[in-house]
N, C-alpha and C positions, 0 to 999 in steps of 0.2 A: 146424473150421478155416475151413470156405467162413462158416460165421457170422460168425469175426470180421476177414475179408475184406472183409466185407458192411459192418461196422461201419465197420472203416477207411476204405472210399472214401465210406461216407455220412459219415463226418466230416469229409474232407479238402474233401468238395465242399460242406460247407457253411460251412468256411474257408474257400474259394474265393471263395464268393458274398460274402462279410463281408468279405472284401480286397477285391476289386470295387468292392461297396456306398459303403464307410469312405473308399477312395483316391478314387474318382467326387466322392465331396462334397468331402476335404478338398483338389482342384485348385484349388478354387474361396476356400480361406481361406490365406491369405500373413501372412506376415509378414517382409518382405523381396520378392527377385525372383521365389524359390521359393514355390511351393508346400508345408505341410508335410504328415508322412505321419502318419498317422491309422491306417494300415493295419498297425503294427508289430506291436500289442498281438497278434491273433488269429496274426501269423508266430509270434510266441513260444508264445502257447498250443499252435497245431499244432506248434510242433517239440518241445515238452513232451511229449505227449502220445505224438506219434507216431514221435518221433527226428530225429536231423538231416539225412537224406536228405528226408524229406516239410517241413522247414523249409528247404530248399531249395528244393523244389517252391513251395512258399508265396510266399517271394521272390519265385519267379522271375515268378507270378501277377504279384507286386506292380510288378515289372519293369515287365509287359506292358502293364501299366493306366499306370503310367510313358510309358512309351512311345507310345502312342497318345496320352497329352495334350499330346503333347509335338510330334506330327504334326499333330494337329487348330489345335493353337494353345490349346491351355484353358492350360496354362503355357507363359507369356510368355518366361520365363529359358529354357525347355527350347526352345521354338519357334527361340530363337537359336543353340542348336546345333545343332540338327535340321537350320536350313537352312544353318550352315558343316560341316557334318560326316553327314549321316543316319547312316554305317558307325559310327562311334566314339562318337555319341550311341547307338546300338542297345547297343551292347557297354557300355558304360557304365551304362546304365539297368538291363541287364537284371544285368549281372556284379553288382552292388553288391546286387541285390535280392536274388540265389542266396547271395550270400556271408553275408551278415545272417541270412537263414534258418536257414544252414547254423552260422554261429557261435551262435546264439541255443541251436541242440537241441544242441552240443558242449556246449558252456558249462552247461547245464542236465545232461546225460547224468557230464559228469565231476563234478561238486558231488551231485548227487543220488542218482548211482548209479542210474537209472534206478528209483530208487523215487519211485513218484508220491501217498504217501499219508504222506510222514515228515515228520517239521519240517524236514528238510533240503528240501523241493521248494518250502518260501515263499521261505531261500536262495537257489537256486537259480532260482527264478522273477526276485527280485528280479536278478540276473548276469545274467541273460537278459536281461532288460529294458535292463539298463542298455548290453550289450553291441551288442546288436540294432542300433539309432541310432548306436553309435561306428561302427561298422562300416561302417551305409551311410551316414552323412556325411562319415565319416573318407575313403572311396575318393571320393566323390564331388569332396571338393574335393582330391585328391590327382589326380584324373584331370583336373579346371581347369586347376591348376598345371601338370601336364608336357603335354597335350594342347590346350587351347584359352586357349594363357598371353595371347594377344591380347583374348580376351574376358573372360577375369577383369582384366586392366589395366583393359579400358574400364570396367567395371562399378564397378569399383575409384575412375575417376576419377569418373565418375559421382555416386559415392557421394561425393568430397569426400575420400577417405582413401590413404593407400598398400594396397599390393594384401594386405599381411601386417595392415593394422590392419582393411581390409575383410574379411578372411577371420572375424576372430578375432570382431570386433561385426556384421560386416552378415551372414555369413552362419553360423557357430561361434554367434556371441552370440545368434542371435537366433532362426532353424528349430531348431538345433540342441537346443538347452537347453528350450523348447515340446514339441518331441519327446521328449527327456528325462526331463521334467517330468510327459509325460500317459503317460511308460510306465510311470515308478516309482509315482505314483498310484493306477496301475488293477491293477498288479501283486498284489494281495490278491485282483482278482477272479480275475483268473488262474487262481492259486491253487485258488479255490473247483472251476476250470471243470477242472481236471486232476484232483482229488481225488473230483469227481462221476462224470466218467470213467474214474478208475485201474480200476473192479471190471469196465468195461466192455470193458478192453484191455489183458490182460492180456504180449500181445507188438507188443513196438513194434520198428521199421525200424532 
C-alpha cells in the first residue's frame, strides 16, 4: 500500500512539473488575445491514470500557472481582467482548470471502466481529450459573457466583428480548435502512457 502511495504522488508530481513546464511556454504562443494551453494533454493523462479527483488536482495546477500569467502580464487578454476584476479572474482561472480535469478522468472512468489496459482506454482517451478543451473553453467564454460582457464588447469591436461572430472565429475558431487539434493528435500517446502505467497502479482515486 505505502508502495503504491509512493507511486502515486511520484506521478502526480511529475504531472505537475509537465503542466508547469508545457503552460510556462505555451503563455508565450497566441493565437488570438489568448494564450493557448498546452498543458491539457498531461491533465487528461493524470486523470487516466489516476481518476478524476487527481485530474482535478491537475486543473487546478493548470489554474495556478493561469493565473500567475495573468498577474505578471505574460497574457495580455488575462492581464485585462486581472486588473477589472483580480476576485473573478482568480475563480475563473482556477474553476475552469479543476472542472476540465475533473471532466477529463469522468469522462474517461465512465467509457473505460476504469480499465486501463483495454481497447476501450484509446476510446476513452480519445473523450477525454476531446472533453478536456470543451470544458475549459466552454466556461471560459461563458464566464466573458455573463461576468466581463464590457470587455468581451471591446475585444469584440476591436476585432471588427459582433461579440457572437467574435466569440465563434476570434476566439472558439481559433484557441479553441489548436487545442482541439493537439489533444486529439497526441491522444495515441496518451494512450501508450496509461497502458505503460496500468501494471504500475493498479488502484486509482
Amino acid at each position: 500500500m505505502n508502495s503504491g502511495k509512493t507511486q502515486r504522488l511520484t506521478g502526480l508530481a511529475l504531472f505537475t512539473a509537465i503542466i508547469v513546464v508545457l503552460q510556462v511556454i505555451a503563455t508565450f504562443v497566441r493565437f488570438g488575445p489568448f494564450s493557448i494551453t498546452l498543458s491539457l494533454i498531461p491533465i487528461v493523462a493524470g486523470a487516466a491514470i489516476y481518476g478524476p479527483k487527481a485530474g482535478a488536482y491537475l486543473g487546478g495546477v493548470f489554474g495556478v500557472v493561469v493565473l500567475v500569467a495573468c498577474i505578471l502580464g505574460w497574457d495580455a487578454g488575462g492581464a485585462i481582467l486581472w486588473n477589472a476584476n483580480p476576485f473573478l479572474t482568480a475563480v475563473i482561472c482556477l474553476a475552469k482548470g479543476i472542472l476540465a480535469g475533473f471532466a477529463a478522468g469522468g469522462v474517461f472512468t465512465l467509457i473505460s471502466g476504469k480499465q486501463l489496459t483495454t481497447g476501450r482506454s484509446l476510446v476513452g482517451t480519445v473523450c477525454a481529450a476531446v472533453v478536456s478543451p470543451v470544458v475549459n473553453t466552454g466556461l471560459f467564454i461563458l464566464a466573458l459573457y455573463l461576468l466581463f460582457p464590457d470587455i468581451l464588447a471591446a475585444w469584440a469591436s476591436d476585432f471588427g466583428a459582433e461579440v457572437t461572430t467574435y466569440i465563434l472565429t476570434g476566439l472558439v475558431g481559433i484557441n479553441f480548435l489548436v487545442e482541439l487539434a493537439v489533444n486529439v493528435v497526441l491522444s495515441p500517446v496518451v494512450v501508450q502512457i496509461i497502458r505503460a502505467r496500468a501494471t504500475m497502479n493498479p488502484r486509482r482515486a
